[in-house]
Kinemage of the C-alpha trace (Angstrom):
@kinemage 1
@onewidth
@group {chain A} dominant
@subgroup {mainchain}
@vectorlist {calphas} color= white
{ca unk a 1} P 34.252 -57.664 80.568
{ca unk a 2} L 37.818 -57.305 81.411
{ca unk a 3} L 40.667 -59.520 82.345
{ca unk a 4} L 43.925 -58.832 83.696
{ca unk a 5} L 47.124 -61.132 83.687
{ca unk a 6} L 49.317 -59.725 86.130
{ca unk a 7} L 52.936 -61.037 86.732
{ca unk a 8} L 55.185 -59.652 89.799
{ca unk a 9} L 58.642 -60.009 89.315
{ca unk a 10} L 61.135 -60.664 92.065
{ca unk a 11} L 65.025 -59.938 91.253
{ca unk a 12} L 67.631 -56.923 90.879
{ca unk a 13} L 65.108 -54.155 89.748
{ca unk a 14} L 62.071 -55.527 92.350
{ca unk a 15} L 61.882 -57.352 95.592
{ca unk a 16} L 58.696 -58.723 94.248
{ca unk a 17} L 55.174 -58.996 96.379
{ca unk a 18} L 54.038 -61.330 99.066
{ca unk a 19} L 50.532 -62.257 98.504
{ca unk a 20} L 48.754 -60.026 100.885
{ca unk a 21} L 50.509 -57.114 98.777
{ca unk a 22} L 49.531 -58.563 95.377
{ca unk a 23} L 45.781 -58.717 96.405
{ca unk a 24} L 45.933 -55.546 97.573
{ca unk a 25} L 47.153 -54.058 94.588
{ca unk a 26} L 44.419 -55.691 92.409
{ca unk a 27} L 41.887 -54.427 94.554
{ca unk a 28} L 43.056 -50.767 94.973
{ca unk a 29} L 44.785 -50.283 92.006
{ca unk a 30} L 42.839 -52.394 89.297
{ca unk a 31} L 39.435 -52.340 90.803
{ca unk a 32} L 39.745 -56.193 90.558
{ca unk a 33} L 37.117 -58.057 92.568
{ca unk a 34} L 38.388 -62.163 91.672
{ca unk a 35} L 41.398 -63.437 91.537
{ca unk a 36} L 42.951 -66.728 91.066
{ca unk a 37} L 46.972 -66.757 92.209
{ca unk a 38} L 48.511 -68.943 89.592
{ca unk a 39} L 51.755 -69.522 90.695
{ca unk a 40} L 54.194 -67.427 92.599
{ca unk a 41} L 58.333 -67.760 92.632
{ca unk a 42} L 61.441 -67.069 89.869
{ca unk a 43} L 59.666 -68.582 86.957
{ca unk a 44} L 57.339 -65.685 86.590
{ca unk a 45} L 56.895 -64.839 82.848
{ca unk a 46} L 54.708 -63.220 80.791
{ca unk a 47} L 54.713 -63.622 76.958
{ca unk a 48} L 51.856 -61.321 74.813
{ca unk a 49} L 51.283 -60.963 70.997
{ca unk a 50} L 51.869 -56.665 70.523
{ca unk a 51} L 49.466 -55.564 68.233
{ca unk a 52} L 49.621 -56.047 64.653
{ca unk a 53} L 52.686 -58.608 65.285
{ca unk a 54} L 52.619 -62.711 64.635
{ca unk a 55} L 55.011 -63.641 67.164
{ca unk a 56} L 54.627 -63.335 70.869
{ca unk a 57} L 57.483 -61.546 72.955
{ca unk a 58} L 58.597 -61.591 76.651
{ca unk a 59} L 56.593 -58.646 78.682
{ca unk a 60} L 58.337 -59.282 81.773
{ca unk a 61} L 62.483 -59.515 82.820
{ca unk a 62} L 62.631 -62.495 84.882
{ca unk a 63} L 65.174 -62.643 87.351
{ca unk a 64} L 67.304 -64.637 85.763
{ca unk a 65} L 67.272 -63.077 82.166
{ca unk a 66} L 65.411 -65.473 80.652
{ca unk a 67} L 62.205 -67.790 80.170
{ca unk a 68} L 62.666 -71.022 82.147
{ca unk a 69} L 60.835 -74.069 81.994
{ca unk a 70} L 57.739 -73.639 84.233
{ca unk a 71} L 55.192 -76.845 85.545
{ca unk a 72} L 51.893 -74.714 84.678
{ca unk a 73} L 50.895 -71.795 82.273
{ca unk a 74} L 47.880 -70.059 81.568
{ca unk a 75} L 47.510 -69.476 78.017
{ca unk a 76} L 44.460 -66.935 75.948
{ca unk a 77} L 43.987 -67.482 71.763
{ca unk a 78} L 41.899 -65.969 69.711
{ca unk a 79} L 39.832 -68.297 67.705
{ca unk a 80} L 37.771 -65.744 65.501
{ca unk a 81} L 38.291 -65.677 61.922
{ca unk a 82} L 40.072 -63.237 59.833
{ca unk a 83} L 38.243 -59.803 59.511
{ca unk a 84} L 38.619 -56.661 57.840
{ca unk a 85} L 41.469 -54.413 58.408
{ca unk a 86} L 40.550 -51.873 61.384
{ca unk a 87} L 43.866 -50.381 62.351
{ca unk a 88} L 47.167 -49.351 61.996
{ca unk a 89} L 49.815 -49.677 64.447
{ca unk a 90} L 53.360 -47.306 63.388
{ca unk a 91} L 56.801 -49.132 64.435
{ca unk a 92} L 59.360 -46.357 64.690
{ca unk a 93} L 61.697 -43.887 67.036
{ca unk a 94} L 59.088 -41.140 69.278
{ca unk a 95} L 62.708 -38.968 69.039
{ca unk a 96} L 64.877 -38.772 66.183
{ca unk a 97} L 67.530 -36.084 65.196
{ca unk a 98} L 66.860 -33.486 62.441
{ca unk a 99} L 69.470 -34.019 59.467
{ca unk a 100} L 68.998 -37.641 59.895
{ca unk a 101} L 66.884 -40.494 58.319
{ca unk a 102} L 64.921 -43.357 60.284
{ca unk a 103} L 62.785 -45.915 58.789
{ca unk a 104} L 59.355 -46.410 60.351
{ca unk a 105} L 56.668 -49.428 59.636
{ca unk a 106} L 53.501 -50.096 59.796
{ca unk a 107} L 51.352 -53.038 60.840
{ca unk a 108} L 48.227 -53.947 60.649
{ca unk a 109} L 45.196 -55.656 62.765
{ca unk a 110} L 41.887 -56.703 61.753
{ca unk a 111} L 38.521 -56.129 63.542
{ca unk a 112} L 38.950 -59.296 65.995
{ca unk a 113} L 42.588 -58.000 66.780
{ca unk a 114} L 44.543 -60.363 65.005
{ca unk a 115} L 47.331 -59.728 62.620
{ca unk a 116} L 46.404 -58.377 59.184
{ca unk a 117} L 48.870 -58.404 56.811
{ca unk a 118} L 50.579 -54.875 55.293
{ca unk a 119} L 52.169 -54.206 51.798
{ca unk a 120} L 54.754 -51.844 52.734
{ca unk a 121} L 55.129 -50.641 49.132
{ca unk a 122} L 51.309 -49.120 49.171
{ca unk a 123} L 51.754 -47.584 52.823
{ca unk a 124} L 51.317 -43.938 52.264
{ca unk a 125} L 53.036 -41.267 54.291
{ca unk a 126} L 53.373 -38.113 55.015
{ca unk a 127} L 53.892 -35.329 57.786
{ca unk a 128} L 50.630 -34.372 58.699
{ca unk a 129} L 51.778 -31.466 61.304
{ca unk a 130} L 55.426 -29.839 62.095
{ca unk a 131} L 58.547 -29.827 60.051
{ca unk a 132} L 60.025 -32.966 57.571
{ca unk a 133} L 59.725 -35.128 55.400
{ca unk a 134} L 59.437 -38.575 53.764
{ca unk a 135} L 61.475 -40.351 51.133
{ca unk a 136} L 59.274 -44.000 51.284
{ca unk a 137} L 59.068 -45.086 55.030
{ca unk a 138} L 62.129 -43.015 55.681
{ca unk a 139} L 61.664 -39.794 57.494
{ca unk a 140} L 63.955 -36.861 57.884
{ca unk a 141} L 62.824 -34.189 60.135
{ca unk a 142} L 64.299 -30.513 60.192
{ca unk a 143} L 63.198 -28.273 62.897
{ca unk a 144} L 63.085 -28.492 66.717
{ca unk a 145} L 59.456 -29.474 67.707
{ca unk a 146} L 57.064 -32.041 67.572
{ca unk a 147} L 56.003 -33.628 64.359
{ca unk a 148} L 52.755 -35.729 63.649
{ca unk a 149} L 54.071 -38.561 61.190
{ca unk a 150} L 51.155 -40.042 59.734
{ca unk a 151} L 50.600 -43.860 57.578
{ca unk a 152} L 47.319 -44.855 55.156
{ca unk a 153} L 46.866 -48.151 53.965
{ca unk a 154} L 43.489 -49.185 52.471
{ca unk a 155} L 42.033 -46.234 53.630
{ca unk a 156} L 42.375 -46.992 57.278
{ca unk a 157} L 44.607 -43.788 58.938
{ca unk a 158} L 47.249 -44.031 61.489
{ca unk a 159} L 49.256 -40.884 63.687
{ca unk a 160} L 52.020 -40.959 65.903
{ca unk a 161} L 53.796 -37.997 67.392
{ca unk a 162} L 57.795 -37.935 66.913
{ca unk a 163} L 59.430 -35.505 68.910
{ca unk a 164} L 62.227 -33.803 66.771
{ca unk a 165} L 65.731 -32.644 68.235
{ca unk a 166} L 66.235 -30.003 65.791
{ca unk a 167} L 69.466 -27.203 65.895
{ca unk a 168} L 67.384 -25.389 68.928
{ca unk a 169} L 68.009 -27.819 70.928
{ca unk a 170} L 71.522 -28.150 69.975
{ca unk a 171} L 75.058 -27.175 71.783
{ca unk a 172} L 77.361 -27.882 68.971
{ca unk a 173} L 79.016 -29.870 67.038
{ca unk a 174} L 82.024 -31.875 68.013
{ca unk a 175} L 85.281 -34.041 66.592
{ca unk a 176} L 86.767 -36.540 68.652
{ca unk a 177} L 89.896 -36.669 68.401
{ca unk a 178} L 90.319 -32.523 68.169
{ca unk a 179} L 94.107 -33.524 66.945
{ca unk a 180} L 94.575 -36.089 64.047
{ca unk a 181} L 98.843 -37.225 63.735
{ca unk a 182} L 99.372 -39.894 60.966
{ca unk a 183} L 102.244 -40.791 58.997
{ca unk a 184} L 101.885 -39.895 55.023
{ca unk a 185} L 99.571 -42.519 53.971
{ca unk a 186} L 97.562 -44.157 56.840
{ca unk a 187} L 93.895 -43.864 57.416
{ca unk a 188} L 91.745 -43.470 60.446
{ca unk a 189} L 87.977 -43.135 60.859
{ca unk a 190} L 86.075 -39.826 61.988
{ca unk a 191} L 84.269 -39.225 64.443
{ca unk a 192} L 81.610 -36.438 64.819
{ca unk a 193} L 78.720 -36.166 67.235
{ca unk a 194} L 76.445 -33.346 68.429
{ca unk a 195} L 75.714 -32.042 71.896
{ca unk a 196} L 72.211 -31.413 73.243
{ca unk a 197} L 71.886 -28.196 75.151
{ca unk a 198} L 70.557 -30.846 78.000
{ca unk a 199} L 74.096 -32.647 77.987
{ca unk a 200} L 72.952 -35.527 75.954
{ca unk a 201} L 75.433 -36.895 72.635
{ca unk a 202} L 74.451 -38.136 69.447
{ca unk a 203} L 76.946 -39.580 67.277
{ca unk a 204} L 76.694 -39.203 63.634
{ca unk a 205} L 76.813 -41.714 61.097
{ca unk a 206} L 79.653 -40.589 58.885
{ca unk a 207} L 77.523 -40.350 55.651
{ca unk a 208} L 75.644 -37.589 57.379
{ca unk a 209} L 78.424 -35.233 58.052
{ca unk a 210} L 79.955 -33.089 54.892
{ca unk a 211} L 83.627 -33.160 55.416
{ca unk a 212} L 86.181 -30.805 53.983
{ca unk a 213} L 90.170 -30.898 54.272
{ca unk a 214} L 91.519 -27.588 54.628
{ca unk a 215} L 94.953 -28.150 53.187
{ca unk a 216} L 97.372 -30.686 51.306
{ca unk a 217} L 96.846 -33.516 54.180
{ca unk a 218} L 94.541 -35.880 52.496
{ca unk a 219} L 91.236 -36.669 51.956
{ca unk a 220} L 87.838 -37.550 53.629
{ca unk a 221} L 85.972 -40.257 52.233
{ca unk a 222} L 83.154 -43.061 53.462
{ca unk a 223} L 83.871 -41.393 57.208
{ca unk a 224} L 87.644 -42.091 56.626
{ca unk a 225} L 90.272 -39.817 56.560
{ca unk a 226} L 93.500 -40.706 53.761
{ca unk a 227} L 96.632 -39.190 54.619
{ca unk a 228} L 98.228 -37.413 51.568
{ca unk a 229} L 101.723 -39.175 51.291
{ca unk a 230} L 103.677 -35.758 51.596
{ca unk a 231} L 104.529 -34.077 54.775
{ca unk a 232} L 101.491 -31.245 55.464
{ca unk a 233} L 99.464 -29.891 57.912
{ca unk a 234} L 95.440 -28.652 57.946
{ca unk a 235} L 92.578 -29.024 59.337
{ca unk a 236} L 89.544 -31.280 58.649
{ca unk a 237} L 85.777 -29.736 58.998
{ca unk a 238} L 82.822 -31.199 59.880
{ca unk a 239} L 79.469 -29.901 59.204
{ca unk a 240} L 76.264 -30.535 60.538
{ca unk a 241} L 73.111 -28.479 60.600
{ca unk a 242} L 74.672 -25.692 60.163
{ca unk a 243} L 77.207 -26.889 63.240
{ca unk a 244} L 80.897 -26.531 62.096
{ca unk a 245} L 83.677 -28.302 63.710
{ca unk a 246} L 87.234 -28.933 63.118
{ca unk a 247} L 90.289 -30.957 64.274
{ca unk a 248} L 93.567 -30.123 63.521
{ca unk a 249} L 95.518 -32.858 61.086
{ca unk a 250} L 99.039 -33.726 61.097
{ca unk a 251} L 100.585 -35.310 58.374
{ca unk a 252} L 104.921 -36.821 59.029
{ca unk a 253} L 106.577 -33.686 59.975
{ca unk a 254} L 105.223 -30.591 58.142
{ca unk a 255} L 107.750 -27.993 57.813
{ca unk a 256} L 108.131 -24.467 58.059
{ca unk a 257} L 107.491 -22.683 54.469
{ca unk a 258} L 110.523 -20.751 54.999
{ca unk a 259} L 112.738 -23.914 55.562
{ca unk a 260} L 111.517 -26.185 52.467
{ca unk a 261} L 114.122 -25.841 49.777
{ca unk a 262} L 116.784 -25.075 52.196
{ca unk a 263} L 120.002 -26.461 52.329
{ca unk a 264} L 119.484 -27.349 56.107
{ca unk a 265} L 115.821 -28.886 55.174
{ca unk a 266} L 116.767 -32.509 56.005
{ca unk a 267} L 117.874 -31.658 59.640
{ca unk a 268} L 115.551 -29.163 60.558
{ca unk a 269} L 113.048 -31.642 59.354
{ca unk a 270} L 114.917 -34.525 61.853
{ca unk a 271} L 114.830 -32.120 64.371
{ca unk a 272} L 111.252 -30.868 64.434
{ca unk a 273} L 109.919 -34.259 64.752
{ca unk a 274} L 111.656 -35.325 67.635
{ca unk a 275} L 110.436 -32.135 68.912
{ca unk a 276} L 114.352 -30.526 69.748
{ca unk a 277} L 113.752 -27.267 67.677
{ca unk a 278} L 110.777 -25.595 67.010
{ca unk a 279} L 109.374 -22.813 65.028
{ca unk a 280} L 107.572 -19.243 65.961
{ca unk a 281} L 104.154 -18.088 66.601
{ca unk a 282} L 103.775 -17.321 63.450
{ca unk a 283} L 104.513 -20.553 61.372
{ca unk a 284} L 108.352 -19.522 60.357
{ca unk a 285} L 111.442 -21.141 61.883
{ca unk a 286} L 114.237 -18.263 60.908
{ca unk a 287} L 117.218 -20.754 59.176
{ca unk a 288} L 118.957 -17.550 59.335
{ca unk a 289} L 118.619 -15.894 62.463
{ca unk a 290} L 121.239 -15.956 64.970
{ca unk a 291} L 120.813 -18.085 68.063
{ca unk a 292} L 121.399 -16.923 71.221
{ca unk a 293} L 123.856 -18.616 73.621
{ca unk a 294} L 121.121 -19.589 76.087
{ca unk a 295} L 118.973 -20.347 73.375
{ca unk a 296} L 122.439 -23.150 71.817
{ca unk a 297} L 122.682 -24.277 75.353
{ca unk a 298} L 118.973 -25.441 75.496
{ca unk a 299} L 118.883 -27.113 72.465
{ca unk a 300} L 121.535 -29.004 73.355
{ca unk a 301} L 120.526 -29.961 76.139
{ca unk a 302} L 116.734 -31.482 74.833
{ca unk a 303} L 118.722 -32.665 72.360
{ca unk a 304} L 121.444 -34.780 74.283
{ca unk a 305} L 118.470 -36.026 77.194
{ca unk a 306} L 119.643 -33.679 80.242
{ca unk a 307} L 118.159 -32.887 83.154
{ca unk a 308} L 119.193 -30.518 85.939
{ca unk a 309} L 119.739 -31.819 89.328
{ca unk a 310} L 117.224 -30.328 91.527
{ca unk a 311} L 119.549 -28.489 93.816
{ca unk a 312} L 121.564 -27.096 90.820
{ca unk a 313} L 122.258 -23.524 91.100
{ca unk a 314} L 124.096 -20.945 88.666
{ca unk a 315} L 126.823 -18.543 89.546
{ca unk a 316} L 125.934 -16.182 86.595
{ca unk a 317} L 125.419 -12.670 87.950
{ca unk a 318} L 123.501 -11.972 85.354
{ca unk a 319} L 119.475 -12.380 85.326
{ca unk a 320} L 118.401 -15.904 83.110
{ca unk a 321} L 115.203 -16.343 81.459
{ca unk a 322} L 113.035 -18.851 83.039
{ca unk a 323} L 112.721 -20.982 80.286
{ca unk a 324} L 116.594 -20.915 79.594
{ca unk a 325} L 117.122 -22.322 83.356
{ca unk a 326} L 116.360 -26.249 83.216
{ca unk a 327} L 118.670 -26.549 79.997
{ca unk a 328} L 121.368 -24.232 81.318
{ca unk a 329} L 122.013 -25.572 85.230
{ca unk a 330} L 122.168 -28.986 83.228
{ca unk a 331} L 124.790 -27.665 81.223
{ca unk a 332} L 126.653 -26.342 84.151
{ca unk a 333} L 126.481 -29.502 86.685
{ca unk a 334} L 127.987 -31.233 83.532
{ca unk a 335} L 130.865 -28.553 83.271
{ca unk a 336} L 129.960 -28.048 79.750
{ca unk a 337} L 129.478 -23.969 80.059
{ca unk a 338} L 131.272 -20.899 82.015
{ca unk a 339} L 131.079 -17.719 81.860
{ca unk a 340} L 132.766 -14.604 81.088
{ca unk a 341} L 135.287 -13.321 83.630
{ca unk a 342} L 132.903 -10.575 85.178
{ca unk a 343} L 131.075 -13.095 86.299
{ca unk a 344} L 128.210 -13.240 83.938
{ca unk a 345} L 126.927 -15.595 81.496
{ca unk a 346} L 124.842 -13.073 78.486
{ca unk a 347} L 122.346 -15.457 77.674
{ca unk a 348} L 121.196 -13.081 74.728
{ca unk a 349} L 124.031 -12.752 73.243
{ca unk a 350} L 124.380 -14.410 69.563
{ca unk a 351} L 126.972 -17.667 69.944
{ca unk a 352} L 129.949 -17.625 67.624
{ca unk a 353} L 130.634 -20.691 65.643
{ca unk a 354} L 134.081 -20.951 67.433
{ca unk a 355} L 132.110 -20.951 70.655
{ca unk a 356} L 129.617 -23.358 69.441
{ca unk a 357} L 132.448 -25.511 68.704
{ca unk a 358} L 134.123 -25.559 72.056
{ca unk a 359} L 130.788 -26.612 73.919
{ca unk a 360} L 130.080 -29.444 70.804
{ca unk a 361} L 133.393 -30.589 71.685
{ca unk a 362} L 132.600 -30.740 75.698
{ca unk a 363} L 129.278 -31.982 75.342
{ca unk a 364} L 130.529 -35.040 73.255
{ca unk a 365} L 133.383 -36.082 75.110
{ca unk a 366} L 134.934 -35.537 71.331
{ca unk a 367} L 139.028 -36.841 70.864
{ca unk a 368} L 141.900 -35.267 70.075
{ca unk a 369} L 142.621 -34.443 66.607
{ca unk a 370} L 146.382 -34.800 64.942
{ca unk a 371} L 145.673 -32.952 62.027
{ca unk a 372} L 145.224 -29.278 62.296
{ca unk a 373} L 141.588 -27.843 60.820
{ca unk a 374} L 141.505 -28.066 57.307
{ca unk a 375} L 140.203 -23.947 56.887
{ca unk a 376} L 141.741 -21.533 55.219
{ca unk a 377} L 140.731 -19.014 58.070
{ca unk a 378} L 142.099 -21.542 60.784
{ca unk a 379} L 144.804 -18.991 62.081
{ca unk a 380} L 141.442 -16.736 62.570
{ca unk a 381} L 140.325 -19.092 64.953
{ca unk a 382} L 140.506 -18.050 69.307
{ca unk a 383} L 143.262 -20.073 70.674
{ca unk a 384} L 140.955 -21.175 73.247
{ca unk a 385} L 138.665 -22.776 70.657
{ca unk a 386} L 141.387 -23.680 68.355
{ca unk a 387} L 141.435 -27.293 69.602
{ca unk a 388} L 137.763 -27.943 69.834
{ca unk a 389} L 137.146 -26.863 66.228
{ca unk a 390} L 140.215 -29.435 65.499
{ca unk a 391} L 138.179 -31.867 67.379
{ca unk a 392} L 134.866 -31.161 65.893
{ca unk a 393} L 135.919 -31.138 62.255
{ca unk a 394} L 137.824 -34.270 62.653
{ca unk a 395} L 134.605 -35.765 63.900
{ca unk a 396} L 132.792 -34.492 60.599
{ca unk a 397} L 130.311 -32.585 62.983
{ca unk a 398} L 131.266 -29.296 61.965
{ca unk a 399} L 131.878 -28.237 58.427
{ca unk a 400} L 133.020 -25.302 56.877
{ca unk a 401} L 131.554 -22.707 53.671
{ca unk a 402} L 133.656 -22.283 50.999
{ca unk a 403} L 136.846 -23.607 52.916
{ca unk a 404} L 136.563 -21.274 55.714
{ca unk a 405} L 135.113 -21.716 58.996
{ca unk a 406} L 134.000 -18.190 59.891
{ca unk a 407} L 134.665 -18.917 63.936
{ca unk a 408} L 133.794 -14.870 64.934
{ca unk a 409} L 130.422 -15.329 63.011
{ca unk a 410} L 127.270 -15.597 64.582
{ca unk a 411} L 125.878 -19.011 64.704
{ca unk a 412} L 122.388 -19.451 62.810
{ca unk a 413} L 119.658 -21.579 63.187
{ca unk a 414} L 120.053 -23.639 59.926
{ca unk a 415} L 123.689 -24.245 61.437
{ca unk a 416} L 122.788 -25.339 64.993
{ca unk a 417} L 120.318 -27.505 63.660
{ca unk a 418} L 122.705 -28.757 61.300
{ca unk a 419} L 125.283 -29.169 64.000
{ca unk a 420} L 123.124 -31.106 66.543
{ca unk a 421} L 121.774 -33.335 63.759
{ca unk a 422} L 125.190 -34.275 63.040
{ca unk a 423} L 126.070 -34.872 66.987
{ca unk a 424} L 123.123 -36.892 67.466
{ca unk a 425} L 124.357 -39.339 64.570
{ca unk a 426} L 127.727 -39.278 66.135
{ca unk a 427} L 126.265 -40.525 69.556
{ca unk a 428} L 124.371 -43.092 68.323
């Protein structure tokens, strides 16, 4: 009372059967007892009706991909007339991810098999076992576990497990990108998935996810974060199932707190985002703390491009930080810095303005000046630095405060940074 339509398929995923194998396999492993081979070779499809559906599909991959034309078919209809309605058959996901909503359908067959039509709009559903629920034909489920999803229709009951990947299963919750840089005003989608504890990803659809901006940098909305069309910094949070996760956001060049409003705001600003001063730990960036001579020397080295050649060595009897050594040996295979005549350099100790002049003036190749400085305190100035500061005010790259130059005063930040900003515009 049974018949079987078997098709072997030859190709990437099979080597296919020769004929001795296929009988053997309906013997022994379908308990078939006659057989009729049809056809054999690359043409090999098989096309069935699933049940409840109108339109046949292809149950087989044929080697090539697709159906081809073949010279003979065998073909089974059903000729019996339309019958009552003696099953349902529930089209949906056997997995789905709690927090999340997939739609499920339903169809229908009558007594003889055949299609039966289905008004989705009087399909009942609910969750018969387990954890969820139903908003139409869209379920939501909540908890790790299995849940028993279960459609009525004209009093005829259908079940179908779902499996549901609830936060149990869970690793976390992920951004991708974990850094976000934009310039004040651009946009860029998010991205947020979570991780199964057994390595597997889901990605989220952005609707899902609550967002928050932590912050001044912009806003989150339809999965797409706005840049704010200041300078700022924050971070953007994703949440998930009780998952949190975070990227850091970037907006221009975000400044220190301590540096907005300052009179050296526009070339700290310059400077921080080509990343040739930076601030502390701690979020400040100290306009007025002194700089230290190894600490000038560096900056003005990132700042100008040097390098050190690799067998550069220092005479400096004295004991240099490590970080201070790539800017300073490129400094000294230039014969822009010396040291003091014991021999040592004192990389800690604060650089004068008059000294900060005389390696400006070095550095830049800078050319002689007629005039003499135009500062009341020029007689105050070294006579070893006397002509750089010439050079370097004649240049415009080194002002004074309140007609004085102060060239014994410790240089600070806010200066250097005003000092290199004004080099770099000279260079270019």
């Amino acid at each position: 009372k049974r018949l079987y339509l078997v098709a072997v398929e030859g190709g990437k995923e099979s080597r296919g059967m020769h004929q001795r194998e296929l009988a053997d396999f309906l013997v022994r492993r379908l308990g078939v007892w006659r057989a009729l081979n049809l056809d054999g070779g690359g043409s090999t499809s098989l096309a069935v009706r699933p049940l409840g559906e109108e339109t046949p599909v292809l149950a087989n991959n044929p080697a090539r991909g697709a159906p081809r034309p073949v010279p003979n078919a065998l073909g089974i209809f059903s000729t019996a007339p339309r019958g009552k309605l003696a099953g349902l058959v529930i089209r949906g996901p056997r997995e789905v991810l709690a927090g999340l909503d997939y739609v499920f359908e339903v169809r229908g067959y009558d007594t003889y098999y055949n299609p039966y039509p289905v008004d989705a709009g009087q399909v009942k559903w609910r969750v018969r076992k387990g954890s969820g629920s139903f908003e139409g034909n869209r379920f939501r489920g909540e908890e790790s576990g299995t849940a028993v999803l279960e459609a009525a229709f004209q009093g005829v009951r259908q079940e179908i497990p779902v499996k549901v990947v609830g936060p149990a299963d869970l690793e976390g919750l992920e951004m991708v990108p974990g850094t976000i840089k934009l310039d004040p005003g651009q946009e860029i989608p998010l991205k947020a998935q979570v991780r199964g504890k057994d390595g597997r990803c889901w990605v989220l659809p952005a609707a899902a996810v609550r967002w928050e901006v932590e912050g001044a940098a912009g806003t989150v909305q339809n999965g797409k974060f706005s840049a704010g069309n200041e300078d700022a910094a924050g971070k953007i949070k994703a949440h998930f199932l009780g998952f949190t996760a975070e990227a850091s956001v970037t907006v221009g060049i975000p400044l220190p707190p301590d540096v907005v409003g300052h009179w050296a705001c526009a070339p700290v600003r310059e400077l921080i985002g080509r990343d040739i001063v930076r601030g502390y730990p701690d979020g400040s960036f100290g306009p007025d703390r002194a700089v230290t001579r190894a600490e000038f020397v560096t900056i003005l080295a990132r700042a100008l491009g040097w390098t050190a050649p690799g067998d550069a060595e220092l005479p400096f009897q004295d004991e240099i930080t490590g970080w201070a050594l790539p800017g300073l040996k490129a400094a000294w295979s230039r014969g822009i810095i010396g040291g003091y005549p014991d021999g040592t350099f004192r990389p800690d100790r604060a650089i004068s303005r008059a000294e900060m002049a005389v390696l400006i003036a070095r550095a830049l190749g800078l050319p002689g000046a007629c005039a003499p400085a135009p500062f009341k305190d020029a007689g105050q100035v070294p006579s070893w630095a006397r002509e750089a500061v010439r050079r370097a005010a004649a240049a415009g790259i080194m002002q004074g405060s309140g007609g004085c130059f102060r060239p014994t005063t410790s240089a600070t930040r806010a200066e250097v940074a005003a000092l290199i900003y004004q080099s770099l515009l000279y260079v270019r």
